[in-house]
N, C-alpha and C positions, 0 to 999 in steps of 0.2 A: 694499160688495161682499161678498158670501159668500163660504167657502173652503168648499175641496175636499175630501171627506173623505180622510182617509189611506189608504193602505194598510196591512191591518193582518193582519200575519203570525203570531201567538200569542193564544192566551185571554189571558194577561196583557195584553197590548198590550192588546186590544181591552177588558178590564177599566176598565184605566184610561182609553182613550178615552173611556169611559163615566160616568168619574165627572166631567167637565167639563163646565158648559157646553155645550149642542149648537145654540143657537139660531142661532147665525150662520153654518153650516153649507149647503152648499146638498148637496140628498139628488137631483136630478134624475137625476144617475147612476144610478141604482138600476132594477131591472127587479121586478116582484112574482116571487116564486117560489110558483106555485101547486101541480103534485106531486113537486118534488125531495125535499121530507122527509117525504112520505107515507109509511107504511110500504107497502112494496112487497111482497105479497102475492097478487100474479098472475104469471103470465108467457104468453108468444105466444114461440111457434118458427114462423119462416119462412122459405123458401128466397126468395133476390136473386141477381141474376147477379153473379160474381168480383167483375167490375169496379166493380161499384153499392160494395160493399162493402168497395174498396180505397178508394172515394173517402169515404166514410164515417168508415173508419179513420183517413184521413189529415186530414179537416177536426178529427177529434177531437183526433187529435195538434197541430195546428196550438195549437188552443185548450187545449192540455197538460190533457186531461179523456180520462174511460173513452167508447170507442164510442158504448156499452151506454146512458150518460147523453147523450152526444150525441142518438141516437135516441128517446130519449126527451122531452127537447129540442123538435126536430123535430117529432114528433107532436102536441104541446100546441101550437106556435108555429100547428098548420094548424086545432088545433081550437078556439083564441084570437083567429085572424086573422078581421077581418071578411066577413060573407061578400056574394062578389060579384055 
């Protein structure tokens, strides 16, 4: 049976996760992250109503991340999603 990978709270940590072993690992977990570490070199200004963007806020809080990257998020998940 595979294990889980850990959660890993520090570059150390994660250093030494790294020098073990990783074969027996199951990586299913994982999502691709296609432009979270794009250098981000554009921007969009847009008005939403209050409430669009109380709920925005608040799903990002939920998931203890900025808005900003939520939205961002969001956008990629509709332009990744199959289409129907």
């Amino acid at each position: 049976m595979k294990k889980k990978v850990p959660r890993l709270k520090t570059d150390k940590e994660a250093e030494a996760f790294l020098a073990h072993d990783l074969s027996d690992l199951d990586f299913s977990q994982f999502k691709p992250a296609r432009f979270e570490f794009e250098k981000k070199d554009e921007q969009i200004n847009m008005r939403v109503p209050r409430p669009l963007l109380a709920a925005l806020k608040a799903r990002a809080k939920a998931r203890d991340i900025p808005y900003t990257r939520f939205i961002r998020e969001a956008l990629e998940r509709a332009l990744t999603a199959p289409k129907s």
